[in-house]
C-alpha positions as CSV (number, residue, x, y, z in Angstrom):
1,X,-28.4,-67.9,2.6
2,X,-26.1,-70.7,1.1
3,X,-23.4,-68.1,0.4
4,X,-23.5,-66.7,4.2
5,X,-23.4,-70.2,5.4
6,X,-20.5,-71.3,3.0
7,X,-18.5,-68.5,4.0
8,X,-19.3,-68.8,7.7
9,X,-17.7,-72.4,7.7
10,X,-14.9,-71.4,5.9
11,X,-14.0,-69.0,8.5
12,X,-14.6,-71.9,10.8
13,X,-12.6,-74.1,8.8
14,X,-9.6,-71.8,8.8
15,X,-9.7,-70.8,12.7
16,X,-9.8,-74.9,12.8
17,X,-6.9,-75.1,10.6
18,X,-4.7,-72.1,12.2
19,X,-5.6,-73.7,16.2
20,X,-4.6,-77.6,14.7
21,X,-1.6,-76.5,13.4
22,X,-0.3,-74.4,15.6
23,X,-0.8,-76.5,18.7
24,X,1.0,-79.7,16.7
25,X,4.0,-77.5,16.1
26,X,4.3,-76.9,19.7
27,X,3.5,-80.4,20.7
28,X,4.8,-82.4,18.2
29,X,8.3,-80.7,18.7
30,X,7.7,-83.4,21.9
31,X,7.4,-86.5,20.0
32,X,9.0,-85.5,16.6
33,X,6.5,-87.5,14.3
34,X,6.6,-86.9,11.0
35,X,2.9,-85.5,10.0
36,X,2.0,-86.0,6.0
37,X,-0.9,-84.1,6.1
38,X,-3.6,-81.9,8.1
39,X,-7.5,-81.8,6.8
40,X,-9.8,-79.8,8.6
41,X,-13.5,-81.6,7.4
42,X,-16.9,-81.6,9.0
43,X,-17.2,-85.2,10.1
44,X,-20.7,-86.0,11.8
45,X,-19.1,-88.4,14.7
46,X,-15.4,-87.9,14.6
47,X,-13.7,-85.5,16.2
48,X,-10.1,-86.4,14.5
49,X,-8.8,-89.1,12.8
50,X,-5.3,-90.5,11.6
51,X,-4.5,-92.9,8.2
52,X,-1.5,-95.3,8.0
53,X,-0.3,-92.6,5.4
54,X,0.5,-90.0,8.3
55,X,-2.3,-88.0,7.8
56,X,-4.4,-86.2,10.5
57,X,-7.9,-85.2,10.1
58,X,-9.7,-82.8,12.5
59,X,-13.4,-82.1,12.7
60,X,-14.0,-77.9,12.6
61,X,-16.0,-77.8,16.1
62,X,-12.5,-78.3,17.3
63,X,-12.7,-74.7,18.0
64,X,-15.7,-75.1,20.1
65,X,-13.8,-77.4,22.7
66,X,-12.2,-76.0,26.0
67,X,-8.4,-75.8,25.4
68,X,-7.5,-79.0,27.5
69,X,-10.2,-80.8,25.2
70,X,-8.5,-79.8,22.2
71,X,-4.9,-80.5,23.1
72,X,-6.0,-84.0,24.2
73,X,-7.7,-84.2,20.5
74,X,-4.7,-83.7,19.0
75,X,-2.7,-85.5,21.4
76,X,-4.6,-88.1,21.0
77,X,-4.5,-88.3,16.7
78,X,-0.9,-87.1,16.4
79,X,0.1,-90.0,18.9
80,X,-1.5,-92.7,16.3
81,X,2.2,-92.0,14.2
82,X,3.7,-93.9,16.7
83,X,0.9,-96.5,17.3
84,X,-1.8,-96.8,14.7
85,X,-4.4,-98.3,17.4
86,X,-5.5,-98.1,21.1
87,X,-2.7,-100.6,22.5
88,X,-0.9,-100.2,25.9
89,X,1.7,-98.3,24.3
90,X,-0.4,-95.8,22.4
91,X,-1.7,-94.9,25.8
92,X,1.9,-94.3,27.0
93,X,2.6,-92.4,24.5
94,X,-0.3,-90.5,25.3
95,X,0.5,-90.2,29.1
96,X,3.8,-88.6,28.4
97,X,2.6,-85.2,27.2
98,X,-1.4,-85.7,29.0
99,X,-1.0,-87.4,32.2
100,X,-4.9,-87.4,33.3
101,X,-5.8,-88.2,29.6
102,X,-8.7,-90.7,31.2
103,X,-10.3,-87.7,32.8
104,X,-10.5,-85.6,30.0
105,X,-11.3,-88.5,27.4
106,X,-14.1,-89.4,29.4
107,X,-15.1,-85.4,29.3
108,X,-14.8,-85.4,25.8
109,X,-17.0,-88.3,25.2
110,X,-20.0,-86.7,27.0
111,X,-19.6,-83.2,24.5
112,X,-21.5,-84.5,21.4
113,X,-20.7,-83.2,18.4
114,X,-24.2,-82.2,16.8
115,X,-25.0,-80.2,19.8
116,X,-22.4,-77.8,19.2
């Protein structure tokens, strides 16, 4: 049972990995960050997460999310290059590419991640 379970979030994993990066290639071509790395882990109460190094880090469930969800997500992480916190200007940064980013971060905090 291990095995199947292994193997079933590895598949996860890698759908994870294959939606991440192909939605930063097409959005980051926007803001033209430079990204060091891309994990793909199974955080308990993360959804993503970015390190002064320039790496992004994306919980699996990712794939779970509705599209507009996701794209915020990694919006939202690939937008700490430019500002490593939740200043006035992160949030502009933010704006440029998800203008009703309020509505769907507030939609995003009701989806916990356990439940999915």
């Amino acid at each position: 049972m291990k095995i199947a379970r292994r193997r079933f979030t590895t598949q996860k994993r890698e759908m994870a990995r294959t939606l991440v990066e192909n939605r930063l290639s097409y959005i980051n071509k926007f803001y033209n960050f430079k990204i060091n790395r891309i994990a793909i882990k199974n955080t308990v109460t993360r959804w993503g997460s970015c390190s002064s190094k320039g790496n992004l880090n994306f919980n699996y469930k990712i794939i779970y999310l509705k599209p507009e969800l996701a794209d915020y997500l990694i919006v939202h992480e690939l937008c700490h290059l430019g500002e490593l916190n939740h200043s006035k200007r992160f949030w502009a940064l933010v704006s440029k590419t998800i203008p009703d980013y309020q509505k769907i971060n507030k939609e995003l905090r009701r989806v916990h991640i356990k439940l999915i």
